[in-house]
GUMAR-532988 format. One record per residue: residue in one letter; x, y, z of N, C-alpha, C, CB in turn. Coordinates in steps of 0.02 Angstrom, whole numbers, padded with zeros to 5 digits, always signed. Glycine has a CB too. Example, Ala and Ser with C-alpha at 12.3 -4.5 7.8 and 13.67 -1.06 7.14 Angstrom:
<pts>
a+00660-00284+00390+00615-00225+00390+00660-00165+00390+00565-00224+00452
s+00642-00112+00354+00684-00053+00357+00645+00002+00394+00704-00030+00286
</pts>
This chain:
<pts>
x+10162+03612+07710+10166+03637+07778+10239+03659+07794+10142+03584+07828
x+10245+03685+07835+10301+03737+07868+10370+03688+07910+10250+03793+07939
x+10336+03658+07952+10374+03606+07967+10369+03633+08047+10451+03599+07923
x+10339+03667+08072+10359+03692+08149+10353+03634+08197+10309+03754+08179
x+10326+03572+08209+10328+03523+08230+10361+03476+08229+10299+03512+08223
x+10425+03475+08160+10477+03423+08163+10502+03384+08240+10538+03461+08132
x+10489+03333+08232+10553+03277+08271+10522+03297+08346+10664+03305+08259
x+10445+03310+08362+10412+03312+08421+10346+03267+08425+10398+03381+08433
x+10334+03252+08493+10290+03203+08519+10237+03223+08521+10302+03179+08575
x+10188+03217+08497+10113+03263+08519+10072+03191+08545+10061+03315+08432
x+10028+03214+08610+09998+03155+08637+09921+03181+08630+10026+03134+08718
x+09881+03167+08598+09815+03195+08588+09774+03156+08622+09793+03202+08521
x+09741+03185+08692+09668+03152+08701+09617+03166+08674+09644+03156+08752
x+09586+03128+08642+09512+03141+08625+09537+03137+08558+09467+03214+08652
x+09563+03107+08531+09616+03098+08443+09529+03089+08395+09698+02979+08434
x+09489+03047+08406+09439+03018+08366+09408+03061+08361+09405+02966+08382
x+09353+03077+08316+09286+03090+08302+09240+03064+08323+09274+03088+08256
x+09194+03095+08354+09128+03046+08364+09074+03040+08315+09092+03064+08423
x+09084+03044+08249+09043+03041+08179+09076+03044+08144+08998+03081+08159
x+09064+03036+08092+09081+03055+08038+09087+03142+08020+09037+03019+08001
x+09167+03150+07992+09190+03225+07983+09232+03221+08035+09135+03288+07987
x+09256+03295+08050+09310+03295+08085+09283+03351+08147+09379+03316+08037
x+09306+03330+08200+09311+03344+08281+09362+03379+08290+09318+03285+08329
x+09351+03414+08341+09428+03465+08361+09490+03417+08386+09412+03529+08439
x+09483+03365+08404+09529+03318+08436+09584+03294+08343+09464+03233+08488
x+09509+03268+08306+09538+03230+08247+09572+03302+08204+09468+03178+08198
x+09563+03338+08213+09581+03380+08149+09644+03394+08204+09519+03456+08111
x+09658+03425+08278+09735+03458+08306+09766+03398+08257+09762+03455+08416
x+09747+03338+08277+09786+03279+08277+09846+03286+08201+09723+03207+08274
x+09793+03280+08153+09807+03261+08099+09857+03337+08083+09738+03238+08052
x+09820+03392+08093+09864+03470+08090+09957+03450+08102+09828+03533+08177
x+09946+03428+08176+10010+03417+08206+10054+03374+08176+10004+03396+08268
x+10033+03322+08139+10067+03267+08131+10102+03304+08034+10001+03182+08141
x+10053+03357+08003+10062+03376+07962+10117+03442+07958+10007+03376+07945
x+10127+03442+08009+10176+03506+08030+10254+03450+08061+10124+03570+08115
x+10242+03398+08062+10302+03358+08077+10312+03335+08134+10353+03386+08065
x+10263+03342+08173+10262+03284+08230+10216+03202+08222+10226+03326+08297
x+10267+03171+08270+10226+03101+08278+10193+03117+08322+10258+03034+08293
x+10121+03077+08315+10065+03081+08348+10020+03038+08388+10038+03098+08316
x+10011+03026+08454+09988+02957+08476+09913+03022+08482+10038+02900+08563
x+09863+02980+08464+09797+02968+08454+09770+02926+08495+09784+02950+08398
x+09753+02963+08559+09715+02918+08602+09601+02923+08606+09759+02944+08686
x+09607+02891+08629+09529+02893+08628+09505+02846+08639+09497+02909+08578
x+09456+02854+08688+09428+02803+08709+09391+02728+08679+09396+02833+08734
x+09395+02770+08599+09363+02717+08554+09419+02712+08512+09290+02735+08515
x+09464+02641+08505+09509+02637+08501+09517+02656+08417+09525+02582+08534
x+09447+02597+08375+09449+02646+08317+09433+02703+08286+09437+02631+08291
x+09413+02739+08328+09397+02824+08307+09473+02834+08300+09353+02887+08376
x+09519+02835+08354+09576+02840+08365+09632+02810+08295+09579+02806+08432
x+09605+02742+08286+09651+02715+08234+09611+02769+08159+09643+02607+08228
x+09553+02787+08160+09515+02821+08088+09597+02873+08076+09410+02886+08110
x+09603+02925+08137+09614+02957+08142+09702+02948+08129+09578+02974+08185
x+09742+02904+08145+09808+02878+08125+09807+02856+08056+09831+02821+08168
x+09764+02823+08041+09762+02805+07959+09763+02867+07919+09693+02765+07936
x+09736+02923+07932+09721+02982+07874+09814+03020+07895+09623+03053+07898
x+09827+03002+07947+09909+03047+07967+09952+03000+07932+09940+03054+08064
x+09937+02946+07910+09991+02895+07879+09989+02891+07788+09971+02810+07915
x+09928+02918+07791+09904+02899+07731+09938+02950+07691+09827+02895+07725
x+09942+03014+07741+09972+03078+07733+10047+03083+07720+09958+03115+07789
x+10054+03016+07728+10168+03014+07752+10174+03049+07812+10239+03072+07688
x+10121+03053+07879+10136+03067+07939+10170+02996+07985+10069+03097+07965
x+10160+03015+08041+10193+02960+08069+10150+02971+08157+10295+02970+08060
x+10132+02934+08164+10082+02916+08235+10064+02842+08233+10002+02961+08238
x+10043+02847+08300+10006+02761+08319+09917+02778+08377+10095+02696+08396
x+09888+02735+08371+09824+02758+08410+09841+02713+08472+09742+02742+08369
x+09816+02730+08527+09801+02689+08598+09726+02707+08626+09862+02714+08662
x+09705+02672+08656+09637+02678+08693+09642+02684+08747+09594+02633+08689
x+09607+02734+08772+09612+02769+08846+09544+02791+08850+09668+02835+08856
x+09523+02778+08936+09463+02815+08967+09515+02877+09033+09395+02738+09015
x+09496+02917+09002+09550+02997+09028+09515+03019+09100+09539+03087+08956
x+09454+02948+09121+09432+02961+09190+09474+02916+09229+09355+02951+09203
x+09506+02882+09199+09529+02824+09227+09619+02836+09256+09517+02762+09163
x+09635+02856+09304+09687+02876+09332+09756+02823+09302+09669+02875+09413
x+09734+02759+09327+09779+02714+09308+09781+02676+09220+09766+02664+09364
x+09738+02694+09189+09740+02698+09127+09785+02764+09097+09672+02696+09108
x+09764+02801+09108+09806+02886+09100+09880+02839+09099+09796+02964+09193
x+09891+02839+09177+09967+02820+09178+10008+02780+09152+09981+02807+09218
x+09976+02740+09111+09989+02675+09088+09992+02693+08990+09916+02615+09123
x+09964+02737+08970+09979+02775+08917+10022+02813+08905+09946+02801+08905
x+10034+02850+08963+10077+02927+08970+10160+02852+08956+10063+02997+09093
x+10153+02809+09029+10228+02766+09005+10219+02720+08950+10261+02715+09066
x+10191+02711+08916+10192+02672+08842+10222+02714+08807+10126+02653+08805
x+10197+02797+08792+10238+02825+08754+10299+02832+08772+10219+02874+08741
x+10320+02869+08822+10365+02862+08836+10421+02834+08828+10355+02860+08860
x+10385+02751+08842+10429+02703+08808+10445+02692+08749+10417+02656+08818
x+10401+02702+08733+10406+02684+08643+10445+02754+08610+10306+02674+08597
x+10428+02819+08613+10463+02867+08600+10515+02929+08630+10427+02882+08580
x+10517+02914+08666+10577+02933+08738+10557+02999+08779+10669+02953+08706
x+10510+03048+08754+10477+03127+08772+10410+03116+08750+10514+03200+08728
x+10397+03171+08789+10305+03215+08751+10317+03283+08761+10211+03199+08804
x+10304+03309+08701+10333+03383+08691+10282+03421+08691+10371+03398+08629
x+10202+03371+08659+10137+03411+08682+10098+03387+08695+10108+03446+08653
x+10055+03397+08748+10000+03371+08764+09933+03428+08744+10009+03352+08841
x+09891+03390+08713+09838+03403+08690+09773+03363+08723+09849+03395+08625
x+09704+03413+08774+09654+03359+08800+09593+03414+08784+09666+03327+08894
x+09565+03359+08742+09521+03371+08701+09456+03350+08699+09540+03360+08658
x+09461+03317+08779+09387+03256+08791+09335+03302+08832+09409+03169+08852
x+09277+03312+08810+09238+03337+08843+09157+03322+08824+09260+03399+08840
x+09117+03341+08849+09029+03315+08859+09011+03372+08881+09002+03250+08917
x+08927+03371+08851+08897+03394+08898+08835+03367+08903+08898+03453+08895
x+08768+03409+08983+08731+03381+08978+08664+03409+08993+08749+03341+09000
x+08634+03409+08937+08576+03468+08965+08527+03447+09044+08508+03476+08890
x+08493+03508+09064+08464+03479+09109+08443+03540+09171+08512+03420+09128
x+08385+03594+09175+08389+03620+09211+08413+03580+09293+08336+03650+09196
x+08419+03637+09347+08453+03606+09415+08427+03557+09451+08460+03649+09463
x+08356+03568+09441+08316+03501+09468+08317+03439+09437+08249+03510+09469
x+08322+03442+09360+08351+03375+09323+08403+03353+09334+08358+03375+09262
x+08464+03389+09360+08528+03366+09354+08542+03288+09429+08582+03454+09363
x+08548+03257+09421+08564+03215+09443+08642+03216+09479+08550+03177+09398
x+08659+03172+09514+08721+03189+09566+08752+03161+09515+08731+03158+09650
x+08742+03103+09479+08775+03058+09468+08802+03077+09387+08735+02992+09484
x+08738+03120+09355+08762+03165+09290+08829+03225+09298+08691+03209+09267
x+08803+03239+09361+08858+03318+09372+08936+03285+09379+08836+03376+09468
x+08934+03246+09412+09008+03216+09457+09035+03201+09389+09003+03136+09524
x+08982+03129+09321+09012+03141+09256+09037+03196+09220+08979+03124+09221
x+09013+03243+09207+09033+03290+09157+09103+03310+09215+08964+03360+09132
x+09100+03304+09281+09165+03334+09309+09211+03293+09285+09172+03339+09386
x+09199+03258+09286+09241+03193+09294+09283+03198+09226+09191+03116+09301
x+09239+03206+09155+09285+03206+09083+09311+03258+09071+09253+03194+09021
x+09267+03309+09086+09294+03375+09065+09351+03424+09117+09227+03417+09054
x+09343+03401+09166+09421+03440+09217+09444+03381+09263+09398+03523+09284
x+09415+03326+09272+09458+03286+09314+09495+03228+09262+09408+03249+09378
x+09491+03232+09206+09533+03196+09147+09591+03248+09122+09479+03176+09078
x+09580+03295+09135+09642+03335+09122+09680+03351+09179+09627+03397+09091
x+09654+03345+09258+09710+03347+09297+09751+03286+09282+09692+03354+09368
x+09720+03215+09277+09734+03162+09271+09813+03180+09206+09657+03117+09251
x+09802+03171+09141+09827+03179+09108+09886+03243+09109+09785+03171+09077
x+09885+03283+09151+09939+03351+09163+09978+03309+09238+09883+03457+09186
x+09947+03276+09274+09964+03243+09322+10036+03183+09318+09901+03216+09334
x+10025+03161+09256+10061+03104+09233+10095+03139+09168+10010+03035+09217
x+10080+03168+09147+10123+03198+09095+10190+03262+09102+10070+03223+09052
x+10173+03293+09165+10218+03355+09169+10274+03315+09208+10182+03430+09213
x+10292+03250+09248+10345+03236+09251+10403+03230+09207+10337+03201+09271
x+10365+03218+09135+10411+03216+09091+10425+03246+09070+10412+03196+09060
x+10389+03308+09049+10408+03381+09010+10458+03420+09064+10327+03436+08994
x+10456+03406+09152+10480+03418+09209+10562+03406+09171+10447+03365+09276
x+10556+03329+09164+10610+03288+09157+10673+03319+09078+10565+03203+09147
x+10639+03346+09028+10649+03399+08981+10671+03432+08984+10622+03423+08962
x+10614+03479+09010+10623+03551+09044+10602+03597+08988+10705+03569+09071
x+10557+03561+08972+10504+03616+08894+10429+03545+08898+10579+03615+08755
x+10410+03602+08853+10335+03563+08854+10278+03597+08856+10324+03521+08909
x+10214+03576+08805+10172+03636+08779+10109+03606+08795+10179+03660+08697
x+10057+03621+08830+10004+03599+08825+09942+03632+08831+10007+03560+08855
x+09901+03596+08780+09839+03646+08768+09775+03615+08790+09830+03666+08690
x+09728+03637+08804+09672+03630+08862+09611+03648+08824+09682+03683+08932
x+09574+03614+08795+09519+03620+08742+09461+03649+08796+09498+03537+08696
x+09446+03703+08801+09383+03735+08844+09333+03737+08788+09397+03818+08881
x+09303+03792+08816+09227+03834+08784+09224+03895+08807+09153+03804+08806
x+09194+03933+08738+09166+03992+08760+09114+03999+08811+09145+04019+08711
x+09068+03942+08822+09025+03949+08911+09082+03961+08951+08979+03868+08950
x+09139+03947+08949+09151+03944+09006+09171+04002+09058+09188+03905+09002
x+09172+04067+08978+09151+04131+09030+09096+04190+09008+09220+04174+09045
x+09054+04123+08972+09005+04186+08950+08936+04137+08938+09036+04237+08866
x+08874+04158+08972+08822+04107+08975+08773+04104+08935+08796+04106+09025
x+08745+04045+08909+08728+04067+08824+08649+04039+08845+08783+04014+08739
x+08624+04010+08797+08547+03993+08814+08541+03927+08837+08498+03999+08754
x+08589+03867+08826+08590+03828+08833+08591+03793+08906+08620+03825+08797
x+08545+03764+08946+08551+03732+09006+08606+03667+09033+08489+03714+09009
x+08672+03691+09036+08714+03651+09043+08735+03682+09095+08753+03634+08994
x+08734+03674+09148+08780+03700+09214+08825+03671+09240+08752+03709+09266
x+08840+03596+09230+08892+03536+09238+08947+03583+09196+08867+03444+09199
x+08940+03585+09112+08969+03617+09081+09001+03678+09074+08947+03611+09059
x+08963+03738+09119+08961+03792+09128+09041+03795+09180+08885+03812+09155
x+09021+03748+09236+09058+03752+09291+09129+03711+09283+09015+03728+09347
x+09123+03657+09234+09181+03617+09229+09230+03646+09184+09165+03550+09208
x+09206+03696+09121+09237+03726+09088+09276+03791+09134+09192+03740+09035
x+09245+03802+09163+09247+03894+09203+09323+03855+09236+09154+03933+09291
x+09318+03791+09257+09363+03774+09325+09441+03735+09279+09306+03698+09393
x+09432+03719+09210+09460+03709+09162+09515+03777+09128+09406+03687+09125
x+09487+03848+09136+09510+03886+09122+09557+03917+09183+09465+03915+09094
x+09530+03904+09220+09584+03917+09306+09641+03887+09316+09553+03890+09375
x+09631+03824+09293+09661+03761+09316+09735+03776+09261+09603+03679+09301
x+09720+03792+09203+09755+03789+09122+09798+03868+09175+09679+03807+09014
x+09790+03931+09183+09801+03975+09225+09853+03957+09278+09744+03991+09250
x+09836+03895+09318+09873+03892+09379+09931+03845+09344+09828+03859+09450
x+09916+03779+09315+09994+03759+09279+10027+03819+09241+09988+03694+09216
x+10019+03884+09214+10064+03915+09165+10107+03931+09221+10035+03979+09114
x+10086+03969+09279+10124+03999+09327+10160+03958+09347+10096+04028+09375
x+10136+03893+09369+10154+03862+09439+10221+03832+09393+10087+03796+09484
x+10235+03815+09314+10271+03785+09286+10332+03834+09240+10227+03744+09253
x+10299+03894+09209+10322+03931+09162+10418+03928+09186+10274+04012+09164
x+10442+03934+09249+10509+03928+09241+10552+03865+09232+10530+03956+09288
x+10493+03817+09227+10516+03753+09189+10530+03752+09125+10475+03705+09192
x+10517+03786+09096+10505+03784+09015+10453+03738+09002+10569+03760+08970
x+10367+03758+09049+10325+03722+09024+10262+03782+09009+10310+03657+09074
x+10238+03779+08957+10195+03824+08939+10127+03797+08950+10207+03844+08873
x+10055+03810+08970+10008+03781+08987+09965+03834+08943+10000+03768+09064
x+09901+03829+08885+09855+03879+08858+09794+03828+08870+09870+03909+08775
x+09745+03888+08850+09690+03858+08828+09642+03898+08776+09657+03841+08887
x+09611+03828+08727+09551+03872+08669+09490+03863+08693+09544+03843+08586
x+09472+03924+08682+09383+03931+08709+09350+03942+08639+09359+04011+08771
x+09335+03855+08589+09276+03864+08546+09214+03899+08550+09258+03818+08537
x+09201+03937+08521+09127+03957+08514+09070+03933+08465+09129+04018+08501
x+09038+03937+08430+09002+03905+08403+09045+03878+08347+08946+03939+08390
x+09048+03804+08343+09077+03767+08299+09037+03698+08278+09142+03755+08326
x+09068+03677+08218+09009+03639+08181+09038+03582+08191+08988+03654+08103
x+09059+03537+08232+09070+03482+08244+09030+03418+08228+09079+03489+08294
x+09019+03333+08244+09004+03294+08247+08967+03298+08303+09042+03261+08236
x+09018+03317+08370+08975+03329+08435+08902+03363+08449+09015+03366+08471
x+08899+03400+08405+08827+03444+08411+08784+03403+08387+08817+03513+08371
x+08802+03372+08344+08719+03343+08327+08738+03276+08353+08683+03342+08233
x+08743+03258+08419+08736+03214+08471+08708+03262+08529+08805+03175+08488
x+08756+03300+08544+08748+03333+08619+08706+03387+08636+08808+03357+08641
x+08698+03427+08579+08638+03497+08568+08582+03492+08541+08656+03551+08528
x+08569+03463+08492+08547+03450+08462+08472+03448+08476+08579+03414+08449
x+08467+03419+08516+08393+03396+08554+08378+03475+08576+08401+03327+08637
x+08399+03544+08578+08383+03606+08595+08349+03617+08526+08445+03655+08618
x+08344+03604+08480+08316+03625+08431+08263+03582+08397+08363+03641+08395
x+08226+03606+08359+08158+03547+08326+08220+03497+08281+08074+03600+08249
x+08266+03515+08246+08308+03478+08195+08365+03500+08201+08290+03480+08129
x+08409+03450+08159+08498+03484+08139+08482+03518+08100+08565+03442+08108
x+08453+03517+08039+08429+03602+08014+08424+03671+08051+08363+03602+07993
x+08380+03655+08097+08365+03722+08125+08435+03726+08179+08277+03725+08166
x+08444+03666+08209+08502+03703+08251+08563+03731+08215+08532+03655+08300
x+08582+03708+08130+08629+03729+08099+08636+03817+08092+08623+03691+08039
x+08570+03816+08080+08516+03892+08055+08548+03942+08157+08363+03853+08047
x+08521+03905+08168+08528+03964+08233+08572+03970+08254+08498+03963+08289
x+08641+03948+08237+08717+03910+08268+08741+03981+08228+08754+03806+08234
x+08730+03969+08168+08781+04019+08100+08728+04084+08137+08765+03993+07971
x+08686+04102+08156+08663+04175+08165+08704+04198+08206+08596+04190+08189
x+08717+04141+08272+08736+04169+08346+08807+04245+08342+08775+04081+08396
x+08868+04223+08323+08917+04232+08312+08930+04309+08257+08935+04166+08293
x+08961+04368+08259+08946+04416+08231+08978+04403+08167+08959+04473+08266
x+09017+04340+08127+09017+04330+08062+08973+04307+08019+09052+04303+08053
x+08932+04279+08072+08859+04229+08041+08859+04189+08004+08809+04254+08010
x+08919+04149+08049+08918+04077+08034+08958+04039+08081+08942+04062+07965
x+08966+03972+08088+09007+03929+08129+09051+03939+08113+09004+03870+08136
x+09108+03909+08164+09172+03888+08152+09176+03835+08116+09204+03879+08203
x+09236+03788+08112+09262+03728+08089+09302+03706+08151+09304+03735+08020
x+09318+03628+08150+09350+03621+08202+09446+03617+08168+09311+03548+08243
x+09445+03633+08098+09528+03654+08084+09544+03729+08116+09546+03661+07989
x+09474+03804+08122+09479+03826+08166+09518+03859+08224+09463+03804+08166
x+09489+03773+08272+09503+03773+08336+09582+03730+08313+09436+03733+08392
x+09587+03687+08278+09642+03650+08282+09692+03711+08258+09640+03577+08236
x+09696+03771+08199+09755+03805+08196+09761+03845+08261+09758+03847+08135
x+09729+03879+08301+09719+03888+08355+09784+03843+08416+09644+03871+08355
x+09768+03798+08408+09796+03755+08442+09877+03740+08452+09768+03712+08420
x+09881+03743+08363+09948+03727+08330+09991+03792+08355+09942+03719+08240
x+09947+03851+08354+10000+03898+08354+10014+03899+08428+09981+03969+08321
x+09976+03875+08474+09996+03900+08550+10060+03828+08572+09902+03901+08617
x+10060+03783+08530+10091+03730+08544+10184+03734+08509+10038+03669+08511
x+10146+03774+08453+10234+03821+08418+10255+03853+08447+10245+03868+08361
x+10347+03836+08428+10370+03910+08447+10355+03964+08409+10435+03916+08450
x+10316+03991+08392+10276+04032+08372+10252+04077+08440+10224+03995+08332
x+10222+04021+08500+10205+04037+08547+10253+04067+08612+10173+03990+08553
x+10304+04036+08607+10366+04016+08642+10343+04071+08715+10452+04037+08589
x+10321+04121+08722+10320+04171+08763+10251+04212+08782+10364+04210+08737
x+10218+04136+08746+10137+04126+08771+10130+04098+08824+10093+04088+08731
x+10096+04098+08865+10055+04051+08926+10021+04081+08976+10099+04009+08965
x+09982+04038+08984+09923+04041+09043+09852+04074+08990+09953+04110+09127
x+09830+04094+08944+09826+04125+08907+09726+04070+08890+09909+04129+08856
x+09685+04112+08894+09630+04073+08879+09589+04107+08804+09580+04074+08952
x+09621+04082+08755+09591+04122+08688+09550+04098+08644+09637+04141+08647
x+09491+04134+08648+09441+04131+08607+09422+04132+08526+09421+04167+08629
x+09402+04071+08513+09407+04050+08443+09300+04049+08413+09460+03950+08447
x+09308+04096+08410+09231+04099+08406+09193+04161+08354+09207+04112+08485
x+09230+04198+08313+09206+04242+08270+09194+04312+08293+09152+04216+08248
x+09199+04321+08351+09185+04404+08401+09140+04363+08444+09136+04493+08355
x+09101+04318+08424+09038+04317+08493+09060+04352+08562+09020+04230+08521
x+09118+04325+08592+09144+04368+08651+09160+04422+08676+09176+04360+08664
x+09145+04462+08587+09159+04515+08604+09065+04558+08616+09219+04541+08542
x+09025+04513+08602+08949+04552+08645+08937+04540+08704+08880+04535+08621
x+08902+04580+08721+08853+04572+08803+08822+04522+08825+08798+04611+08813
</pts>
């Protein structure tokens, strides 16, 4: 590797996998830490989080895991100053936690919708909330905002929690670039498109008779005709977090094969 990450902090939410293989959270993670940053690996499951520090160490990287629920305001804060403490900056923030939940409008429940708000855009105000004092405190600082391609283009799938939390995810990633950019804080976001994650065959899955067939209809969607990977979405990531990027921001880019580019 190149080294563009030397002697920087990367704070990854959503660091674990939720299966076996690698997740867009576990693969930025390990990317970053392989480009020369230390890496705190948070996640709610503390050992998904530690899976995910073991393969960066195993590597001659250098990270530690913590456990965090990224709905949890005073948990957030209580991570954001651990690092801190322990490593003196955060140079990137990476939030990578998201759900979804099928359910035409009459299924959806108050108590389902307010969830998916809750992980997918009110865990990242949380986490940009408690984290940009410090990058403030700097006066640089890169952070990337794990969306979806729903979130501006509507596919077959009955997720409208999803639809709307992503859409408000891509605004939000928009309003920190501006509201910060003469800080020297850069704010992006990746909009995955069909990608072959762990997550799908938990969260989609049930749209199809099998993981066979949903594998089968996943690789048609996309005009390469086939999925992504979540290394992918993670080089994706790496580069908006490099100075590579340096004179990037606000910026919502699509990691999905052309799909975005049809009707």
């Amino acid at each position: 590797m190149t080294g563009r990450l030397d002697g920087r902090i990367a704070l990854v939410f959503g660091a674990g996998s939720s299966g076996p293989g690698w997740g867009n959270g576990k693969a930025a993670a390990v990317l970053y830490a392989r480009e020369g940053a230390t890496v705190v690996a948070v996640d709610r499951n503390l050992a998904a989080a530690g899976e995910t520090v073991g393969i960066i160490e195993g590597e001659g990287g250098k990270g530690f895991a913590l456990a965090a629920d990224v709905t949890q305001g005073g948990e957030v804060a209580a991570t954001v100053a651990d690092v801190v403490a322990r490593c003196g900056r955060i140079d990137i923030l990476h939030n990578n936690v998201g759900i979804t939940e099928m359910g035409d409008l009459a299924d959806i429940t108050e108590q389902g919708w307010h969830r998916v708000m809750d992980v997918n855009l009110t865990s990242v105000f949380l986490t940009c909330k408690h984290v940009l004092p410090v990058m403030q405190g700097q006066g640089a600082g890169a952070i990337v905002n794990v969306s979806s391609l729903a979130s501006v283009q509507i596919n077959d799938y009955p997720y409208f929690s999803y639809y709307a939390s992503k859409a408000g995810l891509n605004h939000f990633t928009r309003a920190l670039a501006v509201r910060y950019a003469a800080q020297g804080i850069r704010a992006n976001a990746v909009l995955p498109g069909v990608i072959d994650t762990p997550l799908i065959y938990q969260q989609i899955v049930s749209q199809y008779a099998d993981a066979a067939a949903m594998k089968q209809a996943r690789d048609k969607i996309a005009p390469m005709k086939r999925s992504g990977t979540a290394w992918d979405v993670a080089r994706a990531a790496l580069f908006l977090v490099s100075d590579e990027a340096a004179y990037i921001t606000g910026v919502c880019l699509p990691v999905d094969g052309g799909l975005s580019c049809r009707a």
